[in-house]
C-alpha positions in Angstrom: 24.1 -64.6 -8.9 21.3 -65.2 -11.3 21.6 -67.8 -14.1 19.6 -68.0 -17.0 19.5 -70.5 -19.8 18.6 -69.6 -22.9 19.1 -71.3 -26.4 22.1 -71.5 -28.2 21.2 -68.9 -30.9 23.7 -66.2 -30.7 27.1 -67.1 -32.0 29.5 -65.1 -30.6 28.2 -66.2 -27.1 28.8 -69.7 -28.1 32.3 -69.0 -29.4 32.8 -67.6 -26.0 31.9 -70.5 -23.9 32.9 -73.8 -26.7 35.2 -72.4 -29.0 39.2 -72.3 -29.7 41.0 -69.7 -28.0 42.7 -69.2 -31.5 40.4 -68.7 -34.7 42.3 -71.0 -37.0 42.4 -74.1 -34.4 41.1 -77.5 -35.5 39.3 -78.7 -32.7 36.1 -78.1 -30.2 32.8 -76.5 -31.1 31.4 -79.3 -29.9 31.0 -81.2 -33.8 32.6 -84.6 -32.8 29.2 -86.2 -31.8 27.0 -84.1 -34.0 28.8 -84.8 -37.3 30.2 -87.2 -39.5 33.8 -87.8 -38.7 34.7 -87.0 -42.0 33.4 -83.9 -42.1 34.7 -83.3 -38.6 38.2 -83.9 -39.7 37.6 -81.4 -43.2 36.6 -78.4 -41.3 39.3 -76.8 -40.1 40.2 -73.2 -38.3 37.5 -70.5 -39.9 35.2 -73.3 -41.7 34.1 -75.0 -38.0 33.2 -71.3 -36.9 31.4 -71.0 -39.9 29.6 -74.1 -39.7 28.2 -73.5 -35.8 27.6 -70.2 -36.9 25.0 -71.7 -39.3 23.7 -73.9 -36.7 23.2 -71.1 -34.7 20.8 -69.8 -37.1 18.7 -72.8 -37.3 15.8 -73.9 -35.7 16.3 -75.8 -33.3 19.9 -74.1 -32.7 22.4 -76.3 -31.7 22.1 -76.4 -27.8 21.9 -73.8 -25.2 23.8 -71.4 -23.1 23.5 -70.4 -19.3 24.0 -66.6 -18.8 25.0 -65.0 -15.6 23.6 -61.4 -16.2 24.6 -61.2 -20.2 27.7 -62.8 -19.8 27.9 -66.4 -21.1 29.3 -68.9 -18.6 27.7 -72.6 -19.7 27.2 -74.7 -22.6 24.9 -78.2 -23.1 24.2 -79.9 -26.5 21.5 -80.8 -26.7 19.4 -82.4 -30.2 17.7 -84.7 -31.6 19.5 -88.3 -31.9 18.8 -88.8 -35.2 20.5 -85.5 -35.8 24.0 -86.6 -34.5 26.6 -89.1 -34.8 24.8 -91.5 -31.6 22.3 -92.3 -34.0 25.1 -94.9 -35.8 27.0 -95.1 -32.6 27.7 -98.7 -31.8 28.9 -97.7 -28.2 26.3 -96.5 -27.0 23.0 -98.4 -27.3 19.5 -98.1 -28.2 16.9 -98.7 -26.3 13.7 -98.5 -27.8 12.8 -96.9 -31.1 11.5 -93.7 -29.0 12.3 -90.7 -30.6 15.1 -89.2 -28.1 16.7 -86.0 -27.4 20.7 -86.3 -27.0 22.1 -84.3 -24.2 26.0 -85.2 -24.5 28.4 -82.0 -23.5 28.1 -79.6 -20.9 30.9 -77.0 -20.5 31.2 -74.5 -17.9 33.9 -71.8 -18.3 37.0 -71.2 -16.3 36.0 -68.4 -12.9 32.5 -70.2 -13.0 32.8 -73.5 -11.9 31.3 -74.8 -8.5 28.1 -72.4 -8.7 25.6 -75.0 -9.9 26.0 -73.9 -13.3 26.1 -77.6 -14.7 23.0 -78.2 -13.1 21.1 -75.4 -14.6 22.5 -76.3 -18.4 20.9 -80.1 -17.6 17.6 -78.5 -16.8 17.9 -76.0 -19.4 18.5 -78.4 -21.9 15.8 -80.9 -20.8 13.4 -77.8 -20.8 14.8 -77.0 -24.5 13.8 -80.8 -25.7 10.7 -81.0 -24.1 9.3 -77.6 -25.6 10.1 -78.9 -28.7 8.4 -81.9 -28.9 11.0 -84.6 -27.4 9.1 -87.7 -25.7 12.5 -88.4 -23.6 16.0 -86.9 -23.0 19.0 -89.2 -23.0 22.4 -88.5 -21.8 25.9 -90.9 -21.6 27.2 -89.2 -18.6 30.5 -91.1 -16.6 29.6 -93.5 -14.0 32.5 -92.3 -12.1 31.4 -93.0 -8.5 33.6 -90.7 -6.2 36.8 -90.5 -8.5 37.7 -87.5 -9.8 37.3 -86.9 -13.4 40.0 -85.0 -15.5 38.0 -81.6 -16.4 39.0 -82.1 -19.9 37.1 -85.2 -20.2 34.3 -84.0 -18.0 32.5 -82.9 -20.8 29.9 -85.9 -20.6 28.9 -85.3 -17.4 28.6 -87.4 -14.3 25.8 -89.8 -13.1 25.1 -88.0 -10.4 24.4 -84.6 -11.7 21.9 -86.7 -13.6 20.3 -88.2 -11.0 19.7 -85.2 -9.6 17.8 -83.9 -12.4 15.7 -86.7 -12.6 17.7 -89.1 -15.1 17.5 -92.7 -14.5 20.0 -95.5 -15.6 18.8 -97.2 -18.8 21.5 -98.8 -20.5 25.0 -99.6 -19.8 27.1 -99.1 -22.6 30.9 -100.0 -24.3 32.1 -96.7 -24.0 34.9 -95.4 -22.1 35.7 -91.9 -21.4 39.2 -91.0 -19.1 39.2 -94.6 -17.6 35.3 -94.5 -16.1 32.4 -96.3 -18.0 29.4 -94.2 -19.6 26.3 -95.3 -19.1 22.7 -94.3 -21.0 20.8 -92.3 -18.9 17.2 -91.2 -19.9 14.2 -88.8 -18.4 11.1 -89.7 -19.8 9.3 -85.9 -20.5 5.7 -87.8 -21.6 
């Protein structure tokens, strides 16, 4: 098995990998932390497919995607934090005025879990920041220890898939995901 991460510029593939199973749902695409919650809770069903699909098209697009062969299996957001909704977040802290990357979802799909996919988005994505300029890469990942995490909320990531990449503990932070802590993790790419 060969995985490749590329970035997030073809739509459909990230409608495969982050978006509703039915085209006039409400939810996912990944928009909670990029947008304002107001405009988060006005697009609904075709308009949120229409707005990624746009933010596919930019440049930077929105994140990237892990392929295995051509098929997409993985998703990581990944943007500047001036360009999403940590920028005002009171949760989650600031710890110098540095001008950071946000890495804050990762998303495997169902059949391809367990292959090391997760850890290949991380890299990807810190990989996407750094060729584009970002002086560090932060991330709010669950400080979970050894307790399971409910794959629904998994989303952030762990600490210790962090870790692994390189990520060191920063900050701790107010924020609370499925019962465990986040913290602010960051991976200086100077």
């Amino acid at each position: 098995m060969t995985i490749v991460v590329r970035p997030a510029s073809v739509f459909e593939d990230v409608a495969a990998v982050i978006g509703p199973k039915s085209p006039t749902a409400n939810v996912c695409f990944c928009l909670s932390y990029r947008i304002p919650s107001k405009l988060n809770n006005e697009l609904r069903g075709p308009a949120r497919a229409d707005y990624v699909a746009d933010l596919c098209r930019e440049d930077p697009p929105p994140g990237v995607l892990a392929y295995e062969d051509e098929t997409p299996v993985g998703w990581a957001a990944v943007a500047p934090r001036t360009a999403t909704t940590f920028a005002r977040n009171r949760k989650i802290p600031h710890v110098d005025d540095l001008p950071v990357w946000s890495l804050w979802c990762i998303r495997v799909r169902p059949g391809h879990r367990k292959q090391g996919i997760s850890h290949a988005l991380i890299e990807g994505a810190v990989h996407f920041a750094r060729t584009r300029g970002a002086p560090a890469i932060e991330a709010y990942p669950l400080d979970n220890g050894d307790a399971r995490v409910d794959l629904t909320m998994a989303y952030a990531g762990i600490r210790k898939n962090f870790e692994r990449a390189g990520f060191t503990w920063a900050a701790d932070t107010t924020s609370v995901l499925a019962g465990h802590p986040r913290i602010l993790m960051r991976l200086d790419l100077r």
